[in-house]
Each structure stands twice: as structure tokens, then as C-alpha cells.
C-alpha positions in Angstrom: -24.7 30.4 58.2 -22.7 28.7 61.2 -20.9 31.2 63.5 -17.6 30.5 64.5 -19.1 29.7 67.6 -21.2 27.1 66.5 -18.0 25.6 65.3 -16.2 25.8 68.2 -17.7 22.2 69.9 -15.6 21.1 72.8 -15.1 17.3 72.8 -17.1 16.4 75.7 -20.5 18.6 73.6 -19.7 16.5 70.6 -19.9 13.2 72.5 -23.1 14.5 74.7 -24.5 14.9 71.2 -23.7 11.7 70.1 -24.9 9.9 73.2 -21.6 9.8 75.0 -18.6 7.4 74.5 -18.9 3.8 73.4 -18.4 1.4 76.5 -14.8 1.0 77.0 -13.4 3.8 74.9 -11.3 6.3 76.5 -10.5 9.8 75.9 -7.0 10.7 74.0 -4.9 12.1 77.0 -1.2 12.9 76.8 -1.6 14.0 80.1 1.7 12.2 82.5 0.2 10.6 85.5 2.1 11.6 89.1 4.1 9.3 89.2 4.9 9.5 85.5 6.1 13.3 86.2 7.6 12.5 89.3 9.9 9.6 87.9 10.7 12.0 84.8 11.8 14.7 87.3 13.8 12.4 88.7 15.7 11.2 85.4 15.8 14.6 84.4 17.8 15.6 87.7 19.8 12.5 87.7 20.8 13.3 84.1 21.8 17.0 84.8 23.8 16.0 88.1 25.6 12.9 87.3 25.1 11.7 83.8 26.4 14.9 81.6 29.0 16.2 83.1 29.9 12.2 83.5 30.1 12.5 79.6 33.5 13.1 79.0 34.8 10.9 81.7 33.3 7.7 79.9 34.3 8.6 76.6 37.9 9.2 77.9 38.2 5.5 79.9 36.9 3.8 76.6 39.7 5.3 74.5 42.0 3.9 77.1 41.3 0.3 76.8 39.2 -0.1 73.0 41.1 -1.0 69.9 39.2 -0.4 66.9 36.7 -2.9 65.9 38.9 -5.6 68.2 36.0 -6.4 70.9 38.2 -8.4 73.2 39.6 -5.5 73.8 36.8 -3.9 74.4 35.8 -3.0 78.4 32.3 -1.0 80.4 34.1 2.1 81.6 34.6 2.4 85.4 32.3 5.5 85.5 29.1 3.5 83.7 29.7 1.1 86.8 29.6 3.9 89.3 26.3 5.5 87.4 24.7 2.3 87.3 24.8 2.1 91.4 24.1 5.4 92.1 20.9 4.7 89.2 19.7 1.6 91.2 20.2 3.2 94.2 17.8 5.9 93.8 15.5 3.6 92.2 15.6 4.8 88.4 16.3 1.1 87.2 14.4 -1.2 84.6 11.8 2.5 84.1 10.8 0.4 80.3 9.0 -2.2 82.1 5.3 -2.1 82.9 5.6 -4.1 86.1 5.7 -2.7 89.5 7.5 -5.6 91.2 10.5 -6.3 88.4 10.2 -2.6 86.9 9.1 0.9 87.6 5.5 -0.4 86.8 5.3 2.4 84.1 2.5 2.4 81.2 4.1 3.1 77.1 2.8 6.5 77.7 4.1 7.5 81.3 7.3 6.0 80.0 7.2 7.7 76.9 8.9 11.6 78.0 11.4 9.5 80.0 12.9 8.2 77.0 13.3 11.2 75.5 14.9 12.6 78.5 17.7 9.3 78.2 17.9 10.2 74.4 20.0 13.8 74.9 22.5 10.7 75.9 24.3 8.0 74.7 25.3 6.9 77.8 21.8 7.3 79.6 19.8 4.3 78.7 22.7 1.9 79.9 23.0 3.8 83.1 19.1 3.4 83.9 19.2 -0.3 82.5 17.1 0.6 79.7 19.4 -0.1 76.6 18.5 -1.9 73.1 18.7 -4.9 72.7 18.4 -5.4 76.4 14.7 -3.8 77.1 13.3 -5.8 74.3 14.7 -9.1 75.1 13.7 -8.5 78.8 10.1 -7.8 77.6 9.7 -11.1 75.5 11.2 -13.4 78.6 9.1 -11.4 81.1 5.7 -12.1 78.4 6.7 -15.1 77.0 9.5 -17.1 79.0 9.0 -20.1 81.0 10.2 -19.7 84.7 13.2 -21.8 84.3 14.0 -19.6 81.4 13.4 -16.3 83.4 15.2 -17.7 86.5 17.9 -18.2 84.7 18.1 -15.5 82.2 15.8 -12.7 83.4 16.8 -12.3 86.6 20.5 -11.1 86.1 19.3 -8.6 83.0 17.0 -7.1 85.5 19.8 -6.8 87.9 22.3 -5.8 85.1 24.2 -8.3 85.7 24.8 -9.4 82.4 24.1 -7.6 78.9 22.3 -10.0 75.7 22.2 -9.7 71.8 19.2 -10.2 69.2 20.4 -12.1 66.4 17.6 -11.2 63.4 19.4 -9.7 60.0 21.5 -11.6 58.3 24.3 -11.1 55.8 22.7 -13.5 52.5 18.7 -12.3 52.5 17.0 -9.4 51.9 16.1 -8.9 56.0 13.5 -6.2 55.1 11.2 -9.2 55.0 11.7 -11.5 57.8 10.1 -14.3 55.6 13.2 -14.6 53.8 15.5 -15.9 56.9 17.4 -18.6 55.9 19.0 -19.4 59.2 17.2 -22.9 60.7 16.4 -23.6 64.1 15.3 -27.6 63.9 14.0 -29.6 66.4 15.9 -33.0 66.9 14.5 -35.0 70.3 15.2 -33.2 73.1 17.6 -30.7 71.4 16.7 -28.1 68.9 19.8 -27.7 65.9 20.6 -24.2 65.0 22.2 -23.2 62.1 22.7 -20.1 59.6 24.6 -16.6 60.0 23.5 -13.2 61.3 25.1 -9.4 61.1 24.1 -6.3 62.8 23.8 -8.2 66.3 23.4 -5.4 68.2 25.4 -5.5 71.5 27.4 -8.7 70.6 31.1 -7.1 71.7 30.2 -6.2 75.1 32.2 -7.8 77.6 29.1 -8.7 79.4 26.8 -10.4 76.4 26.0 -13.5 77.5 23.2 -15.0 75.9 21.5 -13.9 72.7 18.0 -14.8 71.4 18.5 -16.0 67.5 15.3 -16.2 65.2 15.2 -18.7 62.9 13.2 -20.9 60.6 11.5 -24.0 62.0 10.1 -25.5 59.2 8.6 -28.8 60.0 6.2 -26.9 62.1 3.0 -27.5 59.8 2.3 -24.1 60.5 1.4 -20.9 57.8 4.4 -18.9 57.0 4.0 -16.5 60.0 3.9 -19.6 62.4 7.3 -21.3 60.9 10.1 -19.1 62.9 11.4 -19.8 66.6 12.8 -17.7 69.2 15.9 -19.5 70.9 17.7 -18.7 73.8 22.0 -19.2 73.1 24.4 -18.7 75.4 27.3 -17.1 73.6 29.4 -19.3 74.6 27.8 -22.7 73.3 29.7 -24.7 70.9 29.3 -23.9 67.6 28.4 -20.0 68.6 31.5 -18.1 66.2 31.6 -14.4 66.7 33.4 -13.4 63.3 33.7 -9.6 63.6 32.1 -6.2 65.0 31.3 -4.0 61.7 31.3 -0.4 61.7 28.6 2.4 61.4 30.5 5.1 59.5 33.8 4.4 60.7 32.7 3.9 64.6 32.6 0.4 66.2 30.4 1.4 69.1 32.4 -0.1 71.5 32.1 -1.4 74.0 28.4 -2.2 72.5 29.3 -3.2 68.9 27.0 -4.7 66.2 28.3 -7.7 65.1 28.4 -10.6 62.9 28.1 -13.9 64.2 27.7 -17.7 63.0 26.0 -20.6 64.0 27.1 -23.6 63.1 25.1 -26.8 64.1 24.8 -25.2 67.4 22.7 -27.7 70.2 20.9 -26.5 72.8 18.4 -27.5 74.9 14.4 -27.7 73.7 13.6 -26.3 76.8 15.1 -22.7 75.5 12.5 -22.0 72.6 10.6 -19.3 73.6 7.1 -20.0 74.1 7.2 -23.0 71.5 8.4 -23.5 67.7 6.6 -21.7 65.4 6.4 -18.5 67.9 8.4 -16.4 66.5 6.5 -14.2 64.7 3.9 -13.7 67.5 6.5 -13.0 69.7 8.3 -10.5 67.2 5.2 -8.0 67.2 4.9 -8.1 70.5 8.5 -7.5 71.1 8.8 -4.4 68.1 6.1 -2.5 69.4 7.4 -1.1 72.8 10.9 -0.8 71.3 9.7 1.4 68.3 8.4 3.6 70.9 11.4 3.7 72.5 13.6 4.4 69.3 11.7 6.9 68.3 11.0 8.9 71.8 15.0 9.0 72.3 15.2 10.3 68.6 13.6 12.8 70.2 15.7 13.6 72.8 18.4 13.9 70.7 17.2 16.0 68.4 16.2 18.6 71.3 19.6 18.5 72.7 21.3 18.9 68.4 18.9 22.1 68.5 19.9 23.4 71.8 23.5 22.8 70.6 22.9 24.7 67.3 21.2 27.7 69.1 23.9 28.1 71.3 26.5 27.6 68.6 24.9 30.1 66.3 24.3 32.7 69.1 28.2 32.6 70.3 29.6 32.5 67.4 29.9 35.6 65.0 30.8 35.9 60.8 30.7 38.9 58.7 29.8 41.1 61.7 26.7 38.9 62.7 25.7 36.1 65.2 25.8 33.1 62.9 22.1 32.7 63.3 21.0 35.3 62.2 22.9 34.7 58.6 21.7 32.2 55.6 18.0 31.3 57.1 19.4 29.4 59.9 16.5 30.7 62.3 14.2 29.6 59.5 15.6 26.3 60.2 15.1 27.0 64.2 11.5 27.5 63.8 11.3 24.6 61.0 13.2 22.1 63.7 10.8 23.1 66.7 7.6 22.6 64.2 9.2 19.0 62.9 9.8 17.8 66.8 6.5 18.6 68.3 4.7 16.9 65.6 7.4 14.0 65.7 6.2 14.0 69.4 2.9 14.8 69.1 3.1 11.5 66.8 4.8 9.5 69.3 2.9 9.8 72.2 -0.8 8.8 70.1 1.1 5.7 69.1 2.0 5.1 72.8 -1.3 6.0 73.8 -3.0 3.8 71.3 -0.4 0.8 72.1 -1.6 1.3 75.9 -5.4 1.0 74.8 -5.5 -1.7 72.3 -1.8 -3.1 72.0 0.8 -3.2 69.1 -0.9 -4.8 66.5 -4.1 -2.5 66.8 -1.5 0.5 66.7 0.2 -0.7 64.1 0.1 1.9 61.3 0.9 4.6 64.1 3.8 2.4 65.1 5.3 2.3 61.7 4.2 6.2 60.8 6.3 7.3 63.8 9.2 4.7 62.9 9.8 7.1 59.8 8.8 10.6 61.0 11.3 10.4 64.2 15.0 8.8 62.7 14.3 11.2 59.3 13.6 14.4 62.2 16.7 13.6 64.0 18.6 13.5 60.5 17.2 16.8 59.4 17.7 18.4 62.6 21.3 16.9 63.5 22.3 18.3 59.8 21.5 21.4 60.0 23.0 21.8 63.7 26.5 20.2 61.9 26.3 22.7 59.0 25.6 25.3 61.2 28.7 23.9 63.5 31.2 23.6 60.8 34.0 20.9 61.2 33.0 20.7 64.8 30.1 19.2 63.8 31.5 16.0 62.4 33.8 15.7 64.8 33.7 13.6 68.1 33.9 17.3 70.1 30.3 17.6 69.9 27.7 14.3 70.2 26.2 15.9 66.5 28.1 13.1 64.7 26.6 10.1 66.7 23.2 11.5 66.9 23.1 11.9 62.9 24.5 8.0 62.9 22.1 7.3 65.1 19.1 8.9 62.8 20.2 7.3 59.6 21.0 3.6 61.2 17.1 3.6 62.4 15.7 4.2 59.0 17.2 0.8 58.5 16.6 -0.7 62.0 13.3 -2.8 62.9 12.5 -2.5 59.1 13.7 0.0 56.7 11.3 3.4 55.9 9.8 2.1 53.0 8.4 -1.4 54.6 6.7 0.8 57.2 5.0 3.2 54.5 3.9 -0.1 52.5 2.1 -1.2 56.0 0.7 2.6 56.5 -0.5 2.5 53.1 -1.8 -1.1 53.0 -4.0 -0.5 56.3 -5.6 2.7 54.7 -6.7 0.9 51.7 -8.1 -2.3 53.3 -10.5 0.9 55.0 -11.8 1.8 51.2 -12.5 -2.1 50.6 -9.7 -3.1 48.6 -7.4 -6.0 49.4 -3.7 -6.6 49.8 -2.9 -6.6 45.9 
């Protein structure tokens, strides 16, 4: 009989065993590099010094000037402009992208705790020029742009200069599968023809959206049906670009972001703005999804630490029947079940980040899609149980609870809804047992 001993292998025995490492492989390490802690000591500072207590400020100057879901009236708070310089200034700017001279020059996984730190706010990832759509867009033009298109688009979204859209879902198909788009994107001489609607644009009311990249068929391309979309750079204020409404997530218009709905309608722009060629899109889509997801999910994260702070100290300061609130109907059960559910949930993360590092997003992709459902349905859980345990604070706008459980339930729709990404995860673990897609 084995002792427990004999058991107890260390990694580096087992591989000594085995003849050591393959060539290339690399040990799993969750480890952040130096500069990775030192840049997430630095967010965490500027967060806690300027961003917080800048909170209320920002909320405050919105109300001033934002009219429901009318996103002309819509203007950036004075205070995001002031965080924004001080951001720059202390070189926390552009932290998502892994190059040193445009960005902070930070791997997935060194940039991984960092978005969880901008998560505990919604204000945070704007301040640090590290919002959605923005990040993603950035990364396909710094990958996949030409210079002329980088020159002239790149460059002022690295300087924040100017904000941009992603125009994907749309109002007629079933978007879950992105082989159903019926919006066209035809090529005609020197021009390429754009045509079709699209809804949940996400950042299409802010004052400074100036160009959005709209995904479309192309299909005189000759290509398979993954080779028959195009990526195509709009300016928003090209003919034929009709921005019909901003539409509401639970009664909130997100201003001064928005997600709106948007038409094309025989729009003409230049050849020269396809992204990396017709028939790219799809290429250019799982290259694009992959750092996001991580993203999304890490500053799920982050929000649900900062609902279960918030629902500790609510349920320690508050008292019923003669008790602290937490210590009646299993509500530090649900403490202990919410730490469990967001170490795991970041446990989760971080391999997939890890994994994306070594062998890029599609070799990560059933980690990619297992995280994109384990983090938004934390956050829900989590955020919940902090507004149950907050009463009708919770679902007010006194407390963030409310936008963090919009948030959570929103991204188990976003970048493909929970039960595409389990139909992946289970389709890659039977291809291992032999058995094909059907």
C-alpha cells in the first residue's frame, strides 16, 4: 500500500520521472511578474485616491446634462476629463495592450488582476483607456490594420482622442450564430457598399464615437462560410450611417456610452477600409474575442469583490430582531459560498489567460468560453444576494449593486450567449473521445 507520502509527488518529481518537460512547454504559473505587481499597485492606488471618491462627482455631472435615452444630449463628465490626465500622466494608459511602445507592453496574464482592480468601477476602465468596445477595436487595427488605417484611426484611440463602436448583432437574425448576419458589405471597384441594420452597438451615443467597425457579409468572396464576412472601417458620419435610437438595459441608457441601434443604408466607403481584406472577418473575430473575454470576465470579478465587501459591511452595520443582519437567514453561508464561487471564477480566469499567452485564443478556446459562463453567472449570484441582503437600497442607484447585476446578466448574452459557449466546451471534449461534430 502507497503512503500518503508516496502520493504527495511535487511537480518538478513527476516530470524528473517522466524525463522532464516537452521542449517548449512551460510550467502553469499565476505568478505576476514585477512589473505586473508594480503597475497593479499602481492602479490599485490610483483607484483608491482619485477614482472612488471621484464616484459620485461623475454620476452627479451626467445627471446634469443626459436626457433619458436622447444621446445628443448626452456629454463625458468634466471629472472623467480631469481622471483621464491625471491617468496618462502617471502613465496608467492603454494597460490592455501587449506593446511596450503604444501600450503598457503587458502579457493577458500580467494584465489579467489589473482588470479586476478597474472592475470595482464603472468609471475605471474609461479613465485608464481601457473600455469595451475601445480595447478590442484597438487590438484588431494594431494586429490587423494597414498603416494608413492605423494612422488615421489608431492613433487618436490610443491617445483617447476619440471613442469607436462595434457594430455585430443585429435586430432581424438570430446573432448567437454569426453565420446568420444578413447585413452585406459588397465590393463595387474601388468602393465597398454596405448595407443592413445593427442593435446593441455598444458605445454608439458617446459624444466622441467616431468611427465604428461593421461586420458584414461579403459574399462573392468564393470563400467557405467562415471566409465570407468583412471587417469595415465607418466613420459615423458617412452618408447613409442613420443612428435610429439608444435602447435600454433595464430601464438605464448608459449614457453617455449607450448601446444603440444603427442603420446602413447603401453606405460607400473606401476599399482601402476593409480590414485585412474581404473575407477576414471571421479570422479577425477570434482574434479580437479572445483578449476581450478575458477582460469581461476579470472585471466581473472585480465587481463581485467590491458587491461582497458591500454586503459584509451592510450586514455587519445593520441590526434586525436584535442581531447583525449577517448573522440571520444563512447570509454568512452565502459569504463563504461567494468567496468559494470567486476564487474558482478566478482561478478559471487566470488558466485561460495563461493558456491564451502560451498558445493563443483559438488553442484556449474551451477555457475562453468555460470562463465566459462561470464569471457573468458569479457576478449575478453574488450581486443578488448582496441586493437581498441590502433591501431596497440594493436596487437603487445609492449603491453600484444595481449596475453590477445589469452588468452580470447583459454578459451572459454578450460575445455569445451561455449556451453557445457550453455547445463549444462540450463539442471540444467529445472530438477528444473520437467522435465528430454531429
Amino acid at each position: 500500500m502507497m503512503t500518503h507520502d508516496q502520493h504527495s509527488l511535487d511537480a518538478s518529481s513527476l516530470h524528473a520521472q517522466d524525463g522532464g518537460r516537452p521542449p517548449g512547454e512551460r510550467a502553469m504559473d499565476f505568478e505576476p511578474s514585477e512589473r505586473g505587481k508594480d503597475y497593479l499597485e499602481r492602479v490599485k492606488r490610483f483607484m483608491s485616491e482619485h477614482i472612488l471618491p471621484a464616484e459620485t462627482r461623475y454620476h452627479e455631472e451626467l445627471r446634469a446634462t443626459a436626457q433619458g435615452g436622447d444621446w445628443k444630449t448626452w456629454r463625458v463628465p468634466p471629472v472623467m476629463e480631469e481622471l483621464k490626465a491625471k491617468a496618462k500622466a502617471e502613465g496608467l494608459w492603454n494597460l490592455f495592450l501587449p506593446d511596450a511602445k503604444l501600450g503598457a507592453g503587458l502579457s493577458t496574464l500580467e494584465y489579467a488582476p489589473i482588470a479586476e482592480e478597474t472592475g470595482r468601477s464603472f468609471i475605471a476602465p474609461e479613465v485608464f483607456n481601457c473600455s469595451a468596445p475601445d480595447t478590442g477595436n484597438m487590438e484588431v487595427l494594431w494586429k490587423y490594420g494597414s498603416e494608413a488605417q492605423q494612422e488615421r484611426w489608431l492613433k487618436p484611440l490610443l491617445a483617447g482622442e476619440i471613442r469607436s463602436v462595434f457594430c455585430m448583432t443585429e435586430p432581424d437574425v438570430a446573432s448567437s450564430d454569426a453565420t446568420n448576419m444578413a447585413a452585406t458589405a459588397i465590393v463595387d471597384g474601388d468602393e465597398i457598399v454596405l448595407h443592413g441594420s445593427k442593435w446593441w452597438s455598444s458605445g454608439l451615443g458617446h459624444p466622441n464615437a467616431k468611427v465604428a467597425i461593421f461586420m458584414a457579409r461579403t459574399p462573392d468572396t468564393g470563400g467557405d462560410r467562415h471566409h465570407q464576412h468583412s471587417m469595415v472601417l465607418v466613420p459615423l458620419d458617412a452618408p447613409g450611417v442613420s443612428i435610429r435610437r439608444m435602447l435600454p438595459v433595464y430601464g438605464d441608457y448608459d449614457a453617455p456610452h449607450g448601446h444603440g441601434e444603427v442603420h446602413f443604408d447603401n453606405v460607400r466607403v473606401p476599399r482601402d477600409n476593409v480590414i485585412s481584406g474581404p473575407g477576414m472577418g471571421f479570422e479577425i473575430a477570434q482574434g479580437r474575442l479572445g483578449p476581450g473575454r478575458i477582460h469581461h470576465c476579470m472585471r466581473c470579478i472585480g465587481a463581485a469583490e467590491r458587491s461582497l465587501e458591500l454586503m459584509i459591511d451592510r450586514g455587519m452595520n445593520r441590526t434586525a430582531f436584535g442581531k447583525p443582519l449577517l448573522n440571520l437567514g444563512g447570509n454568512r453561508e452565502k459569504v463563504a459560498e461567494a468567496r468559494i464561487a470567486i476564487d474558482q471564477a478566478r482561478l478559471l480566469t487566470l488558466y485561460a489567460a495563461w493558456k491564451m499567452d502560451q498558445v493563443g485564443a483559438l488553442g484556449a478556446m474551451s477555457e475562453i468560453s468555460a470562463i465566459k459562463v462561470v464569471a457573468p453567472n458569479v457576478l449575478q449570484k453574488v450581486v443578488d444576494d448582496a441586493i437581498q441582503l441590502h433591501g431596497g437600497a440594493g436596487v437603487s442607484q445609492d449603491t453600484p449593486l444595481a449596475g453590477f447585476f445589469a452588468q452580470a446578466r447583459s454578459l451572459r448574452l454578450a460575445d455569445g450567449p451561455d449556451e453557445v459557449h457550453k455547445g463549444l466546451i462540450a463539442r471540444i471534449e467529445l472530438s477528444k473521445r473520437g467522435f465528430s461534430r454531429s
